[in-house]
Steps between C-alpha positions, in 0.01 A plus 500: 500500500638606212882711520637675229896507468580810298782786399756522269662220276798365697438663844461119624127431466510129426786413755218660737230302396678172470709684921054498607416137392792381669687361170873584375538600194577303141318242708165310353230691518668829604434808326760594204767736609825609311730797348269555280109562428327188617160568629312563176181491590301486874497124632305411771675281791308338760665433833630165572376479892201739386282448193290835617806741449547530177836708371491677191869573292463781282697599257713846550346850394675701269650258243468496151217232527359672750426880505383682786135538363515154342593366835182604713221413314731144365559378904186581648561631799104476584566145563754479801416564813816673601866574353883425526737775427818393383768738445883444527690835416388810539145633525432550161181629260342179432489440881342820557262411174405174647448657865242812374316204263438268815401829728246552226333215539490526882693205516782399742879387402823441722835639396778268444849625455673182332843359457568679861819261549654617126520823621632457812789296312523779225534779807719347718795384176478894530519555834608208726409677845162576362247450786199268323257637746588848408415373161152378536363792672580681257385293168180464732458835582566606152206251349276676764554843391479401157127332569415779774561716205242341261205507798584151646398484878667324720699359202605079560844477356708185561894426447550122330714288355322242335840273492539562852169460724668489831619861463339819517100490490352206262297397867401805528353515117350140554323599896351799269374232259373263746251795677393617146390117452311545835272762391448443199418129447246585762300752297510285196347200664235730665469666105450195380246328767268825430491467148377175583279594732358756199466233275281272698284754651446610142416134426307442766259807434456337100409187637247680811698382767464786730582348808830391346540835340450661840775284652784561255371837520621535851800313444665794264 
């Protein structure tokens, strides 16, 4: 199952890959994160209790390196099965870019709004009697709109901070993982068993086995 991690440069991509394998980051074999640009290119990570999920770090759209255009056909989104999300401010035109790209290709993504805790922080230096849950309904309500607006259905959007697991809805994100892997590993084992099947009815017609053909026949 492959997972693609994507969004903007520095909205906290690689602290959530490194947040879904269950490592800390600057810590071996953790995913690069820092102030500045540090995913360069898209690096594959497989999971350390899982070699079947497979979680893809891609670098952020709308850099220098990487232009909009540039960044479609360069990531190849054909490949992943479904998406990651990541945004940490504002909804903002690269999200929406990424969100109408992944539509197009009928595929599915999740919604995460990153960094949840930093803003909390940042809020309440303003406002010390802020109420937090106040808060979250309304950065989650806002990401709705914002995705209801574009044609998402039913849009997935969850609140994380990738330095803090225990609070707000990294379970959540991971339960959503866990039933994708469900359905999906499924249909690629049953893909690949009737390609197999293909293949050796195909061989055993060459070779005028017809009973044999006739059985793997049945079998797809």
């Amino acid at each position: 199952m492959n997972i693609a991690i994507t969004g903007e440069s520095g909205s906290g991509k690689s602290t959530l890959v490194n947040a879904l394998r269950g490592i800390r980051n600057k810590t071996p074999g953790a995913a690069e994160t820092g102030v500045k640009e540090t995913t360069i290119e898209k690096t594959e990570y497989i999971h350390p209790k899982n070699d079947k999920i497979r979680i893809w770090d891609l670098p952020g759209i709308g850099t220098t390196k990487f232009t909009t255009d540039k960044y479609f056909k360069e990531m190849e989104f054909e490949k992943y099965d479904f998406f990651i999300l990541v945004s940490n401010d504002r909804f903002r035109e690269n999200d929406a870019k990424l969100a109408k790209e992944i539509q197009k290709m009928k595929k599915k993504f999740y919604f995460v709004r990153s960094k949840i805790d930093q803003n909390i922080t940042s809020e309440k230096e303003e406002d010390p009697d802020l109420n937090e849950e106040n808060l979250l309904k309304l950065i989650r309500d806002n990401c709705i709109t914002e995705l209801q607006v574009l044609g998402v259905e039913s849009p997935k959007v969850f609140l994380v901070s990738g330095l803090r697991l225990d609070l707000y809805e990294f379970r959540d994100l991971w339960k959503i993982i866990e039933e994708e892997y469900q359905m999906i590993i499924p249909l690629q084992t049953a893909g690949i068993m009737v390609d197999q099947c293909k293949e050796d009815v195909t061989a055993a017609l060459q070779n005028n086995d017809m009973p044999r053909a006739a059985q793997r026949r049945w079998t797809i």
